[in-house]
C-alpha positions as CSV (number, residue, x, y, z in Angstrom):
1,X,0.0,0.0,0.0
2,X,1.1,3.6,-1.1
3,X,1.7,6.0,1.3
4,X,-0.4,9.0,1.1
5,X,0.4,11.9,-0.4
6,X,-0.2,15.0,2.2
7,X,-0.4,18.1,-0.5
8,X,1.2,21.5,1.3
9,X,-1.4,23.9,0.9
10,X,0.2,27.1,1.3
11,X,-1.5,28.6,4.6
12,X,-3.3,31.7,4.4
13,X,-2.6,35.0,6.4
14,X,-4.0,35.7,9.7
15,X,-4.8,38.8,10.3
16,X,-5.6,39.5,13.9
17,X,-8.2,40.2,16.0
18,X,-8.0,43.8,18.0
19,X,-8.1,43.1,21.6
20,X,-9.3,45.9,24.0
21,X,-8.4,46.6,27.8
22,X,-8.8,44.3,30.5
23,X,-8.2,45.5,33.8
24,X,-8.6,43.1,36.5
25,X,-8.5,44.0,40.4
26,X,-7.2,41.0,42.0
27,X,-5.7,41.0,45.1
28,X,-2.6,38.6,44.1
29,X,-3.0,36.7,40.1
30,X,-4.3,33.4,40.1
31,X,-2.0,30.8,39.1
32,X,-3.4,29.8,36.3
33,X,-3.1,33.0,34.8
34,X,0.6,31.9,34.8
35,X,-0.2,28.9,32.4
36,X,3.5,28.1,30.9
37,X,5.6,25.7,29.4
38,X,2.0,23.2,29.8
39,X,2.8,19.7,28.9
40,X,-0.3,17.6,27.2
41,X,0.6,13.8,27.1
42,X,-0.2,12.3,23.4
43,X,-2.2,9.3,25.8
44,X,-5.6,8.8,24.4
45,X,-7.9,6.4,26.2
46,X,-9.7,5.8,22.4
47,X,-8.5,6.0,18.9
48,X,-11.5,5.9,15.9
49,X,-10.4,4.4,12.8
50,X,-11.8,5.1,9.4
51,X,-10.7,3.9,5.9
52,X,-10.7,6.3,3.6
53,X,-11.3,6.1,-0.1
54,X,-7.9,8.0,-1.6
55,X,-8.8,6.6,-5.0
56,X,-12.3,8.6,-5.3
57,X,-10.0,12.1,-4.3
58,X,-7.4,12.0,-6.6
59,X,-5.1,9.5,-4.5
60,X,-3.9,11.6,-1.7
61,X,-5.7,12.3,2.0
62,X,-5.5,15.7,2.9
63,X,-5.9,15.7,6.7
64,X,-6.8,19.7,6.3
65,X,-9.7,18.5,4.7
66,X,-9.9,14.9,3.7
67,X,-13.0,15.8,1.5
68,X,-10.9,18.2,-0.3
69,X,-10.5,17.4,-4.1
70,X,-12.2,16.9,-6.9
71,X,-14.6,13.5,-6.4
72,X,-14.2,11.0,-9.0
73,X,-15.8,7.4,-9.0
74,X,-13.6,4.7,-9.2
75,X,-13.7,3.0,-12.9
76,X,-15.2,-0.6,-13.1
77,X,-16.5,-2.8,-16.0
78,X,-20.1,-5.0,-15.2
79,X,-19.6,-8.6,-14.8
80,X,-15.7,-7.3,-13.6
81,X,-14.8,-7.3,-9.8
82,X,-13.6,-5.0,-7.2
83,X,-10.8,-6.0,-5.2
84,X,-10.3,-3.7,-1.9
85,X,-7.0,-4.0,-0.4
86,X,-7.4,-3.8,3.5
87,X,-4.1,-1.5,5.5
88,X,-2.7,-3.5,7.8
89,X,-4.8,-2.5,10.9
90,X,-7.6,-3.8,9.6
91,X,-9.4,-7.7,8.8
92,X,-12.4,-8.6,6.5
93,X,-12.0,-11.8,7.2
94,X,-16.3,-11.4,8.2
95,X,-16.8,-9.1,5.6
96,X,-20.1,-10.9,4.5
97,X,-22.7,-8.1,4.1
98,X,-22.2,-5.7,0.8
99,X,-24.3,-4.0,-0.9
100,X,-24.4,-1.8,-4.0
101,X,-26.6,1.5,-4.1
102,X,-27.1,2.8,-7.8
103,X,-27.7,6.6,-7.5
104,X,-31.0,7.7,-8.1
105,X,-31.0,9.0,-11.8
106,X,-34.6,9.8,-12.8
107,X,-34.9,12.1,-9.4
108,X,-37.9,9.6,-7.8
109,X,-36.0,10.0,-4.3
110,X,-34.5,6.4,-4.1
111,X,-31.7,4.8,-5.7
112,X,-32.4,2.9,-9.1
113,X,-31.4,-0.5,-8.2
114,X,-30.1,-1.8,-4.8
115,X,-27.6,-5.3,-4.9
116,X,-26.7,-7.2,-1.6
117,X,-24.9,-10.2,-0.4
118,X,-27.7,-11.8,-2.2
119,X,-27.2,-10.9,-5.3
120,X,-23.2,-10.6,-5.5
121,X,-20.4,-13.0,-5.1
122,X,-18.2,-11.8,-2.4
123,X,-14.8,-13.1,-1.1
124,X,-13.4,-11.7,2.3
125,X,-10.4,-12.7,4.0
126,X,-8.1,-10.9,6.4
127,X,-6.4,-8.4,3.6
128,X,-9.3,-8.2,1.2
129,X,-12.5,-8.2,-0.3
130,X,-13.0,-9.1,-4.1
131,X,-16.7,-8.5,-4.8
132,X,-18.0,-9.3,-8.6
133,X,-20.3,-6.8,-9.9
134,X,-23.7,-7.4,-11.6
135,X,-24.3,-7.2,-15.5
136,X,-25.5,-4.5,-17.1
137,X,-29.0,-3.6,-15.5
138,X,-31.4,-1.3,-18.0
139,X,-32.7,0.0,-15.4
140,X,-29.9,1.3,-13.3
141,X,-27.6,4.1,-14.1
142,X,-23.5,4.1,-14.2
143,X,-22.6,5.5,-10.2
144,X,-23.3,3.5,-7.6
145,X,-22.0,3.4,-3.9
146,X,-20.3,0.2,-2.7
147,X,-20.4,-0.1,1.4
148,X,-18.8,-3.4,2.9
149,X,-19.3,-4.0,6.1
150,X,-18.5,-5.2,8.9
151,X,-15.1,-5.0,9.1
152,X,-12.6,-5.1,12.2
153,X,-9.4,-4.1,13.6
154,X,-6.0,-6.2,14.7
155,X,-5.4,-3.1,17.1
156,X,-6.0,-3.5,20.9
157,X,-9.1,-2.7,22.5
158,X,-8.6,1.2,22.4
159,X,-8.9,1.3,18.7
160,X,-12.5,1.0,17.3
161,X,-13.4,1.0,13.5
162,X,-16.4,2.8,12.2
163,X,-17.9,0.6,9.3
164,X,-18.8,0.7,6.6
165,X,-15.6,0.1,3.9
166,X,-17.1,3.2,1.7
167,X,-16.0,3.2,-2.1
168,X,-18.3,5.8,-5.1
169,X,-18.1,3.6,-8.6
170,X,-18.3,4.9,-12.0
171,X,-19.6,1.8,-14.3
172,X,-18.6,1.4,-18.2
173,X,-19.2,-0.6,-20.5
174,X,-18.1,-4.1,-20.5
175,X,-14.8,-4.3,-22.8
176,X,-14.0,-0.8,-22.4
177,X,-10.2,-0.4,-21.9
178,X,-11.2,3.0,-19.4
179,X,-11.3,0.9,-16.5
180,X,-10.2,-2.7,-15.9
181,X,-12.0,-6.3,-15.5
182,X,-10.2,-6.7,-12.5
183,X,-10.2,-3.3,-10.1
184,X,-8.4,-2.9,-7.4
185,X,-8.7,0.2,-4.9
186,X,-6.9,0.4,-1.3
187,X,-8.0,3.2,1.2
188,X,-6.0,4.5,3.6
189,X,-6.5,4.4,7.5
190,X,-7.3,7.6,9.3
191,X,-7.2,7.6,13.2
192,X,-8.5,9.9,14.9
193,X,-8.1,10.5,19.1
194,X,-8.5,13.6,21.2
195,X,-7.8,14.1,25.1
196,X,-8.6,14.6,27.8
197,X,-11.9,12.9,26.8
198,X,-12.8,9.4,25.1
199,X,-13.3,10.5,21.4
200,X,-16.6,8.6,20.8
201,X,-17.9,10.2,24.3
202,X,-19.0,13.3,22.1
203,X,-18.3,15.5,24.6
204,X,-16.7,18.9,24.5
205,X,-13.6,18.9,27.0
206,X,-11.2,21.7,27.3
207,X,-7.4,20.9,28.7
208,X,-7.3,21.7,32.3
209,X,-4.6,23.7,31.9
210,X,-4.8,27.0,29.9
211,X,-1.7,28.2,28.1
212,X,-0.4,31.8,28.0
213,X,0.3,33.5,24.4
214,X,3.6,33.1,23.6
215,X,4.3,30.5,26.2
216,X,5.6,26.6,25.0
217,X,3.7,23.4,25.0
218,X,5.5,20.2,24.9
219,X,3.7,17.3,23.2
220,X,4.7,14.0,24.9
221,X,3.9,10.5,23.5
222,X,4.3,8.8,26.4
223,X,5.3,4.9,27.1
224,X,1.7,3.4,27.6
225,X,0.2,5.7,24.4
226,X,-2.1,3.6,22.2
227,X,-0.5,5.9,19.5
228,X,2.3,3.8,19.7
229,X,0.4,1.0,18.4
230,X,0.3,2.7,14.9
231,X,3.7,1.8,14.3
232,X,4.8,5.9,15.7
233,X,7.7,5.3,18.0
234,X,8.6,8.9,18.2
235,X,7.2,12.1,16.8
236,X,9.7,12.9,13.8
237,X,7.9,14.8,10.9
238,X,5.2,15.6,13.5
239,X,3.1,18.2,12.4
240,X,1.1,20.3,14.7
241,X,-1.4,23.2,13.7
242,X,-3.7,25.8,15.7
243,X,-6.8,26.2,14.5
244,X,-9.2,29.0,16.7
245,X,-12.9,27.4,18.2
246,X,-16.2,29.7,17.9
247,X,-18.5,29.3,21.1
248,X,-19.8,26.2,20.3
249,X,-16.1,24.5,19.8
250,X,-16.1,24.4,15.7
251,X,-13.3,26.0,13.7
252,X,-14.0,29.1,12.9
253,X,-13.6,30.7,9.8
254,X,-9.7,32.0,10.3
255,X,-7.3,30.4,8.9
256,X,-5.4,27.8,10.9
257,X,-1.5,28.7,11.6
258,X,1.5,25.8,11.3
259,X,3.3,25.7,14.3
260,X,7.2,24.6,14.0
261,X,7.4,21.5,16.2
262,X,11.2,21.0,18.0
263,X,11.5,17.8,18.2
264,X,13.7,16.1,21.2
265,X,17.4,14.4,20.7
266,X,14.8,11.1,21.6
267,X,12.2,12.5,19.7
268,X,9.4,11.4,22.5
269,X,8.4,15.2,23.2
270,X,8.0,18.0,20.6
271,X,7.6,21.6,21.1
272,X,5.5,24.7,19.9
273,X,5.0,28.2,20.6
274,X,1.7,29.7,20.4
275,X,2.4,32.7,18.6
276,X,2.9,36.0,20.7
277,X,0.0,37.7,18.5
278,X,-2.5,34.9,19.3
279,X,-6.0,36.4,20.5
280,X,-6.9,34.5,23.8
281,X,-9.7,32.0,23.1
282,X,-10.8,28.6,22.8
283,X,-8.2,26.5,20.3
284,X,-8.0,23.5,18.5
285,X,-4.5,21.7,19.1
286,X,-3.8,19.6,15.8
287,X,-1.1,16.8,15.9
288,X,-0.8,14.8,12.5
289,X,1.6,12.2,11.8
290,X,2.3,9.8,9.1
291,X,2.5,5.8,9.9
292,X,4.7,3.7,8.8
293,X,1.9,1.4,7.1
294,X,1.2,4.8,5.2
295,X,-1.9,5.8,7.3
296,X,-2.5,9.0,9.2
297,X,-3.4,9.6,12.7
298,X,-4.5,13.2,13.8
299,X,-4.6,13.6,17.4
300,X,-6.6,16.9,18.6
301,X,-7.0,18.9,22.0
302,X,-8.9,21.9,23.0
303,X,-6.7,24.3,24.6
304,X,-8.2,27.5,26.1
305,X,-5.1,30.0,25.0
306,X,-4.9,33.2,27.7
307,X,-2.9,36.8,27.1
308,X,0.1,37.8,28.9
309,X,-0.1,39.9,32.1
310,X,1.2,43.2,32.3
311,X,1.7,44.7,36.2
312,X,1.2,48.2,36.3
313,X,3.7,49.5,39.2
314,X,2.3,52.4,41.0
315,X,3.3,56.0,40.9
316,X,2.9,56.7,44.4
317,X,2.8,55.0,47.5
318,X,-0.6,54.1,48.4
319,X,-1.8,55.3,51.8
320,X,-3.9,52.4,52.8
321,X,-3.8,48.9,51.2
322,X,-5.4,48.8,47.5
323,X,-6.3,45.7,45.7
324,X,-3.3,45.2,43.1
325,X,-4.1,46.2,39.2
326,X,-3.6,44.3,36.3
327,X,-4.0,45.4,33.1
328,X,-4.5,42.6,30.4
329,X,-3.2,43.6,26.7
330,X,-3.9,46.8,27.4
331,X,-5.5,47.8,23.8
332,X,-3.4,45.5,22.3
333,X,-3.9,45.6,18.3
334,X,-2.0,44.2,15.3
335,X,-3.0,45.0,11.6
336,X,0.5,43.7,10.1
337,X,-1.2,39.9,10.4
338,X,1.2,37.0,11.4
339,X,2.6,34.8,8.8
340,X,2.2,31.1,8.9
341,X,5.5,29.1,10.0
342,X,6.5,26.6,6.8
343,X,8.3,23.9,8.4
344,X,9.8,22.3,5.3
345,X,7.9,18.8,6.0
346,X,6.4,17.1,2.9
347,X,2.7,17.2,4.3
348,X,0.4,20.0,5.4
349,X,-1.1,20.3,9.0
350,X,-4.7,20.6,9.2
351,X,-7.2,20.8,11.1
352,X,-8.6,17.5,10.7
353,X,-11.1,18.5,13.7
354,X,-13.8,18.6,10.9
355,X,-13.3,14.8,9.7
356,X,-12.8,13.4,13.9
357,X,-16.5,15.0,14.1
358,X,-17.8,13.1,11.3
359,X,-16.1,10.2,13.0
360,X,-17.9,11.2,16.5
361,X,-21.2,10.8,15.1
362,X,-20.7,7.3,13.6
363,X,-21.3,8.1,9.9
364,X,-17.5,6.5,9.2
365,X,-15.7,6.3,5.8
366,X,-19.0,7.3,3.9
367,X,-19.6,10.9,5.5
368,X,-15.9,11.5,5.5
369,X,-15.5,10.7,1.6
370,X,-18.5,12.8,0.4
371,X,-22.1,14.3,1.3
372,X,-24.7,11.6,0.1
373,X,-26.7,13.1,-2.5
374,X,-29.6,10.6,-1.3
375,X,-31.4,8.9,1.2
376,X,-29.9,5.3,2.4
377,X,-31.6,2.2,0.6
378,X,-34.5,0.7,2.9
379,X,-34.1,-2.6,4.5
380,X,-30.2,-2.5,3.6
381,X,-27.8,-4.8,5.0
382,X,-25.5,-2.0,6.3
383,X,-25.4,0.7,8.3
């Protein structure tokens, strides 16, 4: 299996956002005001899996935006087969139930023929699953969505794959030298993990601890992570990205930043800096790595980012005790914009925060790959 290609989108500007005064009476400043140097272990207690059709994107899985591309079905004859080569993580082995959704062409609201296990000769075993495709059907039209299911993972127990095998087929005519009698397609695997909460919890769960503009954070991938079960011994060619959170804790419309990652003599811990002109706010922490079976895993944490403090010394001795003032970013302001760090890796950090949602709801490889332009089949064998 190929490894993917991560495309280097070049990273917009960001310009940013004024900030006005804060003054704060405080008697003496909290502690966690001081949030420094915060250290986030890379030790999920989950990891979702997804495979995701590269072939139906051009080949390559963006983890910016792994729907990103221009969506082309995969090129099969009738009466040909479909071979789907299976990463390493993964078994079909009990791949039994298939079926084969032909888009709705004459715009009746349900698809124009439905196939199943049924209908179609299917072989699974551990790497693969060769299903052969029906003849020509009158009545159907050339697309048609292939979903095999179910499907497991050779990972431990903290790794949890969301069926179905998803793949968008483009049928031709039997003979036709555009696409072969015998396809073969092999998605990639996407993992997906967040702390300090269980991914598939669905919960929203900020870092404990916030982390002061400008100040370091030091990504650790610990001895016990289940990262490490992904083949990623150490973070070299770590990528790591910052990507700002609206209210409800979705990306907001400014573009995310690449962060240069320094990367330990040991390479267990890597380093970033969150920008000295970052507004204070809620922020997604974006960690993406390649594996060594060719995957991708994308690790994210909310991180709740907080300004500097700037003591005001008094002019004068007071004459009684007074409350201490602190003045935070006093007007602070920046119309010059701060410019994207490229950190000369071949792949492009991402916020990948949009595709572990999809994950969290259970929709899988399908809703990742593309938006379904129709209902599901009724009485369907898959989910």
């Amino acid at each position: 299996m190929s490894s993917p290609a991560l495309s280097r989108r070049p990273l917009q500007r960001l310009g940013l956002v004024g900030i006005g005064s804060a003054v704060l009476l405080v008697g003496v400043a909290p502690p966690a005001l001081a949030a420094t140097d915060v250290v986030i272990p890379l030790e999920p207690s989950s990891v979702a899996l997804t495979a995701f059709p590269v072939e139906n994107l051009g080949g390559a899985m963006d983890p910016m935006d792994p729907g990103a591309g221009v969506f082309t079905p995969v090129p099969v004859q009738y009466s040909g087969t479909v071979t789907v080569d299976l990463p390493a993580e993964l078994d079909g082995s009990g791949a039994v139930n298939v079926q084969l959704i032909f888009e709705d062409g004459n715009g009746d609201g349900a698809p124009d023929a439905t196939y199943d296990s049924t209908d179609l000769a299917v072989v699974p075993s551990a790497g693969s699953v060769t299903v052969t495709l029906p003849a020509d059907d009158p009545v159907a039209g050339d697309v048609a969505d292939l979903l095999i299911e179910p499907v497991t993972t050779t990972l431990g127990p903290a790794y949890t794959f969301f069926d179905p095998i998803y793949y968008n087929l483009g049928f031709v005519p039997t003979g036709d030298p555009a696409a072969p009698v015998a396809a073969t397609v092999a998605p990639e695997l996407a993992a997906f993990s967040q702390v300090p909460c269980d991914i598939t919890s669905g919960q929203r769960c900020p870092f404990p601890t916030p982390v002061t503009v400008g100040s370091a954070v030091t990504l650790d991938l610990t001895a016990g992570s289940a990262l490490r079960e992904l083949g990623l011994t150490d973070l070299t060619g770590v990528q790591v990205g910052l990507q700002q959170l609206d209210g409800r804790g979705f990306p907001t419309g400014a573009a995310p930043v690449e962060l240069t990652a320094e990367v330990s003599a040991d390479g267990q811990t890597a380093s970033v800096v969150v920008p000295a002109g970052t507004a204070p706010g809620a922020y997604s922490l974006v960690v993406a790595q390649e594996t060594p079976s060719g995957g991708i895993s994308v690790f994210t944490v909310e991180i709740t980012v907080i300004a500097q403090e700037a003591v005001v010394p008094s002019t004068a001795a007071p004459t009684s005790p007074e409350p201490t003032v602190t003045v935070v970013n006093a007007g602070l302001r920046s119309n010059t914009g701060v410019e994207a760090v490229e950190t000369g890796s071949t792949g492009t950090v991402a916020i990948a925060a949009g595709a572990g949602m999809l994950v969290l709801a259970g929709v899988g490889g399908v809703a990742v790959a593309r938006t379904r332009r129709r209902p599901a089949a009724e009485g369907g064998t898959c989910a």
